[in-house]
N, C-alpha and C positions, 0 to 999 in steps of 0.2 A: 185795306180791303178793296182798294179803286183796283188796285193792281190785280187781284184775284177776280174779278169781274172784267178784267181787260185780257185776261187772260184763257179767257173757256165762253164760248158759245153760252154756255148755262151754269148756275155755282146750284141753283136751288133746283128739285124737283118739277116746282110748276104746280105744285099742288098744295093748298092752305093747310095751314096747320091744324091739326082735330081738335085741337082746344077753342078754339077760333070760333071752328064752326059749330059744337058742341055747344058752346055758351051762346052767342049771337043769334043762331039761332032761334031763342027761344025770346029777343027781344023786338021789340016796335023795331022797326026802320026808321033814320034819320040821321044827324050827319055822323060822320066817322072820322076818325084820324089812325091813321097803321105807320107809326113811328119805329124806324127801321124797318120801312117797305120793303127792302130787297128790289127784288125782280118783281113784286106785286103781287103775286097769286094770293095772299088775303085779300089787300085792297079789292082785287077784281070779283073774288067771291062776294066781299062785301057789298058791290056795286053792281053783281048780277042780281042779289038777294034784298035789292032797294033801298042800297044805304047810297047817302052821296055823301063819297069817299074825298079824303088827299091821303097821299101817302107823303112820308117825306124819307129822306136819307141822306147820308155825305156823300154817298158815290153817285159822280152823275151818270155812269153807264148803268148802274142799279135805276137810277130815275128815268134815263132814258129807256129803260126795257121796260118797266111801269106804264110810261106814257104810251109805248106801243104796245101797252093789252089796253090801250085805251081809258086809263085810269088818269084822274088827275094825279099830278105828284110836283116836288120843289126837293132841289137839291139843300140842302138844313141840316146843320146836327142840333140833338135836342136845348143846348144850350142857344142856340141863336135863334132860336122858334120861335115867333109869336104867333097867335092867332084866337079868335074868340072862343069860345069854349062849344064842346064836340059833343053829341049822345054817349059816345061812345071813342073813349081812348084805347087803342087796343098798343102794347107794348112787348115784344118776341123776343127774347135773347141776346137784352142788352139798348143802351142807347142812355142810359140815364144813369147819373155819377149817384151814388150814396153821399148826398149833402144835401142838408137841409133847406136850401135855396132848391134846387131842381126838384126836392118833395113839393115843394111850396107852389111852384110852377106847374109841376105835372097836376098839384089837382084844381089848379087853376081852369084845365084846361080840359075839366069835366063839367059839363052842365049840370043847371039844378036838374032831378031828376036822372043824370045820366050814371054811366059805368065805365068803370077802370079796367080793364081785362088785364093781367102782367104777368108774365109767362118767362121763367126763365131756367136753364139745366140748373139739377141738384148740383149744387156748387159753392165754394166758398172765394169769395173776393171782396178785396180791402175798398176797391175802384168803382166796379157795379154796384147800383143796388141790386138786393136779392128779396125779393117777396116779404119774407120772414122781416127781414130789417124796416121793407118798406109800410108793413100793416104795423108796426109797434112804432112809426112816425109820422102818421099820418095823423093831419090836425084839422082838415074840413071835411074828408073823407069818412065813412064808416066801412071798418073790412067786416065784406061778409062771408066771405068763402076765405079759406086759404088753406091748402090741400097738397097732396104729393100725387102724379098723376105719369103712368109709365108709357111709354113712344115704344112701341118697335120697329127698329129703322133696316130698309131692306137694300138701300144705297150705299154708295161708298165704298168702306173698306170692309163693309164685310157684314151681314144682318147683327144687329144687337141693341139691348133695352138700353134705353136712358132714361131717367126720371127727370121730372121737371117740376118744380114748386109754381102752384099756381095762386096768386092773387085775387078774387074779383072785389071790389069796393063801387061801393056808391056815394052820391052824392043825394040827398031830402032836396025832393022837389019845391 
């Protein structure tokens, strides 16, 4: 991915994803974590709309564009993370292996009271988690949403829907 980020002025939009802002929306302000930042346009939503954000990612030109919208961020993939637990985990199209270790981690890494947002295309993979797998392994977490939710996308190769299985879980305050 370093390479596809080295290679174009911009890979993302610039613009947060509607799930993102849909759900966040509607919570307190407080910290954040956007694992698999990209280029940062959640994080920066997140940090205009009074959350204090990190993003993280493995590509450091992805973090390095983060850091220049002004966003904190740290080069990480989600296996070599650590950090104390967040309001608000927010997780976009990948980042976390289906194993039982990185469930255990990621909801580590929800506060009491906080939310897991996890967002990822209708899809089937042995590698990723995928929502469905992750709400039926989840052992500190309660899933409270978990939903099929459609994008229409106007970039790229051409406008077209993509569905995407959406996640939210909490953590009891």
């Amino acid at each position: 991915m370093e390479e596809r980020y080295q290679s174009t002025e911009r890979v993302w939009s610039g613009n947060p994803n509607a799930t993102l802002v849909d759900y966040a929306a509607g919570l307190k302000p407080g910290t954040a974590l956007d694992i698999g930042c990209g280029e940062g346009a959640d994080a920066l939503w997140l940090k205009n709309h009074g959350w204090d954000v990190l993003g993280i990612d493995f590509a450091p030109t992805a973090v390095a564009r983060t850091r220049a919208r002004g966003v904190a961020a740290q080069v990480a993939t989600f296996s070599d993370f650590s950090h104390e637990p967040f309001d608000l985990v927010s997780v976009h199209y990948g980042g976390v292996r289906a194993t039982p270790e990185e469930v255990e981690k990621l909801e580590r890494l929800v506060a009491p009271g906080g939310t897991l947002l996890f967002v990822h295309h209708d899809m089937e993979s042995a590698e990723i988690a995928m929502p469905e797998w992750l709400a039926e392994n989840l052992q500190e977490l309660e899933a409270v949403e978990l939903t099929r939710r459609e994008r229409h996308l106007t970039e790229g190769a051409g406008a077209h829907h993509r569905s995407d299985v959406v996640l939210v879980a909490k953590r009891a305050a």
